[in-house]
Chimera marker file (.cmm) of the C-alpha trace (Angstrom):
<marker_set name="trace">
<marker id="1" x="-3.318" y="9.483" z="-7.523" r="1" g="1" b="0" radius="0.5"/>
<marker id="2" x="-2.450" y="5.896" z="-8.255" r="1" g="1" b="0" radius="0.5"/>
<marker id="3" x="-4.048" y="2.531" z="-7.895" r="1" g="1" b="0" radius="0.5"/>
<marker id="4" x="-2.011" y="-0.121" z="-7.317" r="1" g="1" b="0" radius="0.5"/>
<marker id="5" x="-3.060" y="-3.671" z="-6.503" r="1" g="1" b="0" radius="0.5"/>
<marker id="6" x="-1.448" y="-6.175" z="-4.315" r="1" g="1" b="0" radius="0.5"/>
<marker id="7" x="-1.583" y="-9.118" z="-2.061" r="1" g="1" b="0" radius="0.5"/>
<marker id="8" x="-2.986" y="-8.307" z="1.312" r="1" g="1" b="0" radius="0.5"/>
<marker id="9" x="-0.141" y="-10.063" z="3.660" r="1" g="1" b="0" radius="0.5"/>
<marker id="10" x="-2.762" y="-10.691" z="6.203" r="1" g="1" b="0" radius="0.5"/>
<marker id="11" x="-5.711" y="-12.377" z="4.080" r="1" g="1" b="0" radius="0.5"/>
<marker id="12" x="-3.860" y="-12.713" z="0.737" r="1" g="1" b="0" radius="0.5"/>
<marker id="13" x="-6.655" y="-11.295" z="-1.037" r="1" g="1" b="0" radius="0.5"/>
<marker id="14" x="-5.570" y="-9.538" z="-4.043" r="1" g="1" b="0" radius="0.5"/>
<marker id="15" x="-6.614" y="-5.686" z="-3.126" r="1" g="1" b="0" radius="0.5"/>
<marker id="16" x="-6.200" y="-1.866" z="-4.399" r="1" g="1" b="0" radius="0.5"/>
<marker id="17" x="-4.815" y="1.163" z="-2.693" r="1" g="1" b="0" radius="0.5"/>
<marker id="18" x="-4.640" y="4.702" z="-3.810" r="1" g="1" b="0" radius="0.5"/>
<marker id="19" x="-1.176" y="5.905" z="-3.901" r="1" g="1" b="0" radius="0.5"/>
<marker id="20" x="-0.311" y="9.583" z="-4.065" r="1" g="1" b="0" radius="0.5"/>
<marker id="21" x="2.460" y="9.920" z="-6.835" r="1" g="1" b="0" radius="0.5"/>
<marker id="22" x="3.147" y="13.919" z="-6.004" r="1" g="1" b="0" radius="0.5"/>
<marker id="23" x="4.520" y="12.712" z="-2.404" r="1" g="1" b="0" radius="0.5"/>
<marker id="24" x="8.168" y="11.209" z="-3.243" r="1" g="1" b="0" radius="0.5"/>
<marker id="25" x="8.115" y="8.954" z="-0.120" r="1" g="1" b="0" radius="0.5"/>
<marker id="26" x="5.694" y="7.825" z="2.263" r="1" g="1" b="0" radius="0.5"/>
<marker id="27" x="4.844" y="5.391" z="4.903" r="1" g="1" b="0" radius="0.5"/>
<marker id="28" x="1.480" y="5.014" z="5.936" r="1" g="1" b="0" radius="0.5"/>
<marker id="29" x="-0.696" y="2.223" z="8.006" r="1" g="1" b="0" radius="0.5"/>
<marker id="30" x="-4.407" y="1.747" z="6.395" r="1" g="1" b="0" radius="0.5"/>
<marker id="31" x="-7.296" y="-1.143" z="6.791" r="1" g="1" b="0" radius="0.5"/>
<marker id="32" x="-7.665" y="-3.767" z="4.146" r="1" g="1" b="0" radius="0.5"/>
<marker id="33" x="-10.894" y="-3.899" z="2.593" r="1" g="1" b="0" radius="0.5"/>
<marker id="34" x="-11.252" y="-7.176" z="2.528" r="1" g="1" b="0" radius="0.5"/>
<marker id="35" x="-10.272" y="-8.444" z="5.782" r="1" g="1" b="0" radius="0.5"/>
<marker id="36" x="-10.006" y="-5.151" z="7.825" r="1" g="1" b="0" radius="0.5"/>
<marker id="37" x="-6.665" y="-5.635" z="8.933" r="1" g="1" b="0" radius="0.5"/>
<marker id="38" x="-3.515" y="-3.303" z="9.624" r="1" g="1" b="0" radius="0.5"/>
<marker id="39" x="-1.197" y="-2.697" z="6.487" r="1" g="1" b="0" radius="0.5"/>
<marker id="40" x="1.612" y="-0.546" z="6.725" r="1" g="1" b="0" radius="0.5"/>
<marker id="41" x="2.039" y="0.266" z="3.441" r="1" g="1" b="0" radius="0.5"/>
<marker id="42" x="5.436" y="2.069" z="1.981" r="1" g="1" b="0" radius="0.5"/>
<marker id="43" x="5.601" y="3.706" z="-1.635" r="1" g="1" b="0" radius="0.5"/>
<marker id="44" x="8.336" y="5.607" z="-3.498" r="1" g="1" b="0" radius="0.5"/>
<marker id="45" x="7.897" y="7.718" z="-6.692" r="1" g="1" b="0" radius="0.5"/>
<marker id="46" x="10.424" y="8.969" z="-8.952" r="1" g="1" b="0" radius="0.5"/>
<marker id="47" x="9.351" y="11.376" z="-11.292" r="1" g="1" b="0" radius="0.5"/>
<marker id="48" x="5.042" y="10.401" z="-10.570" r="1" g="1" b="0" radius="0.5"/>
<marker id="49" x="5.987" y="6.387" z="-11.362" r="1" g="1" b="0" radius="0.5"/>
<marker id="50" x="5.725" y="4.303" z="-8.836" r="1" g="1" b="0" radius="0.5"/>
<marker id="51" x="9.148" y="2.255" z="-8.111" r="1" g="1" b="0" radius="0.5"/>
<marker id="52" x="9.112" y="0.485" z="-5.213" r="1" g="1" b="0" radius="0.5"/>
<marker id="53" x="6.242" y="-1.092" z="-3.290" r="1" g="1" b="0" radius="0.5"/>
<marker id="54" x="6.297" y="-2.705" z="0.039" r="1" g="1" b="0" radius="0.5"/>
<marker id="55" x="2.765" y="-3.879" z="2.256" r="1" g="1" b="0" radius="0.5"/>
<marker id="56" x="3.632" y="-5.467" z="5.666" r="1" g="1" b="0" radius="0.5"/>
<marker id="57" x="1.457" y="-6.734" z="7.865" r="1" g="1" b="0" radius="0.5"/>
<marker id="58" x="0.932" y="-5.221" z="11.246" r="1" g="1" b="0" radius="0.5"/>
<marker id="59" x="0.471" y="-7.230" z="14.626" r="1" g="1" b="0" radius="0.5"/>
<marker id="60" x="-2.711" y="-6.013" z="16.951" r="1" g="1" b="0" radius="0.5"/>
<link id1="1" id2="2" r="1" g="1" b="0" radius="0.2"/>
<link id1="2" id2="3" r="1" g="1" b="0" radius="0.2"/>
<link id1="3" id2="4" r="1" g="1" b="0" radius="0.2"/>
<link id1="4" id2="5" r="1" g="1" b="0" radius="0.2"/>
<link id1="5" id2="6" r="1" g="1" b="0" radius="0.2"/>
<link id1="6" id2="7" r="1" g="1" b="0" radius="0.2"/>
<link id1="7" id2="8" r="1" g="1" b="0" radius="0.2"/>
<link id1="8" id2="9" r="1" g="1" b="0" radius="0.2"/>
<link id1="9" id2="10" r="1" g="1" b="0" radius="0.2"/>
<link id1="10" id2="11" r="1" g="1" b="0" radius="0.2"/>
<link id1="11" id2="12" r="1" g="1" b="0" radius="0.2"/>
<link id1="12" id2="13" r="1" g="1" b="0" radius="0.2"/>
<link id1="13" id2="14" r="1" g="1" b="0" radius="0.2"/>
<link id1="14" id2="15" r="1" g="1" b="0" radius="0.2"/>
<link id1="15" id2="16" r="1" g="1" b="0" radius="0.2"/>
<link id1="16" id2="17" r="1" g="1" b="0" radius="0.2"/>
<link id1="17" id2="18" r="1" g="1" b="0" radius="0.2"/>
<link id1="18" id2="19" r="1" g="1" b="0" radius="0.2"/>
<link id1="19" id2="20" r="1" g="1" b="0" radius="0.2"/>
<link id1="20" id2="21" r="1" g="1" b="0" radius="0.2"/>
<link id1="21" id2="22" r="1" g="1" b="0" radius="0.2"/>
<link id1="22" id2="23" r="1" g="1" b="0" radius="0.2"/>
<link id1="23" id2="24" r="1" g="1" b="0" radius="0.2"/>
<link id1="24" id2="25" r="1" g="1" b="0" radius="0.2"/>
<link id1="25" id2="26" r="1" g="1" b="0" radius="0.2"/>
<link id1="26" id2="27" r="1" g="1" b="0" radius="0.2"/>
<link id1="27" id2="28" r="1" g="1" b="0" radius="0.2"/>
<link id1="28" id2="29" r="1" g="1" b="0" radius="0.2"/>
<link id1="29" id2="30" r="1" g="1" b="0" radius="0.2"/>
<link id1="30" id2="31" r="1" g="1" b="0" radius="0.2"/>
<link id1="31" id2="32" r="1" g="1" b="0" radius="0.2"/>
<link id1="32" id2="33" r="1" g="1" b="0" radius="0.2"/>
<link id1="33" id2="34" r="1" g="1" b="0" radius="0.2"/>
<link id1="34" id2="35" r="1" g="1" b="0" radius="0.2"/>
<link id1="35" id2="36" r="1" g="1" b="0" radius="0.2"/>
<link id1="36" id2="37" r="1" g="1" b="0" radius="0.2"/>
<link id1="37" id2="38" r="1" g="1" b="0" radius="0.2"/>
<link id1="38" id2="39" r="1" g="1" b="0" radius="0.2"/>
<link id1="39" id2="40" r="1" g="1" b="0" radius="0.2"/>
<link id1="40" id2="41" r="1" g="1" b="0" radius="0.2"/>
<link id1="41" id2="42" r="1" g="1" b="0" radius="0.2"/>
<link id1="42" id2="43" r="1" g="1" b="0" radius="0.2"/>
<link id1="43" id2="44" r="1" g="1" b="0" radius="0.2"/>
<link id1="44" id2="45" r="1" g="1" b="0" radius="0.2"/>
<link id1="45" id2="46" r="1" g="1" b="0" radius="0.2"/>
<link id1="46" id2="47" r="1" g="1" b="0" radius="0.2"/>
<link id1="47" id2="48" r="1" g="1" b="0" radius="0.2"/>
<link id1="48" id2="49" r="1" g="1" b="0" radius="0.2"/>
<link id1="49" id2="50" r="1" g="1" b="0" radius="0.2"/>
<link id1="50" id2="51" r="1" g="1" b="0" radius="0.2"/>
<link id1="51" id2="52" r="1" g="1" b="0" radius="0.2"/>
<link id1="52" id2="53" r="1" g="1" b="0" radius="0.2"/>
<link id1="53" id2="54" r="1" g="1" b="0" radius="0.2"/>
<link id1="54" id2="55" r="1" g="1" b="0" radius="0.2"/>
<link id1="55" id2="56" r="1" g="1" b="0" radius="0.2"/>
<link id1="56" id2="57" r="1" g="1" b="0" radius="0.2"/>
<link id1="57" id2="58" r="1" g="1" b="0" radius="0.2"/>
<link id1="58" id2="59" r="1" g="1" b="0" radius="0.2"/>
<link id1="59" id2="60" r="1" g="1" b="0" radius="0.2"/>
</marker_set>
């Protein structure tokens, strides 16, 4: 596992997710923990580093 910290898109509170780095791609919606919001968050590893990033926000 990885943390990696970002800018929730919702709250733009500066926040941490754990990232799997033995799944090569994944896309995956979880709750901020600051404002409790939707993220869908999208990670790709190469070789267990992290190279691309991307947290959208998600309408309700």
């Amino acid at each position: 596992m990885v943390e990696h910290f970002f800018q929730c898109p919702h709250c733009w509170e500066r926040i941490s997710m754990l990232l799997d780095a033995s799944v090569y791609q994944q896309t995956y919606i979880e709750d901020c923990e600051v404002c409790c919001n939707p993220i869908e968050i999208t990670s790709i590893f190469e070789e267990g580093e992290l190279i691309s990033f991307h947290a959208q926000s998600i309408e309700q």
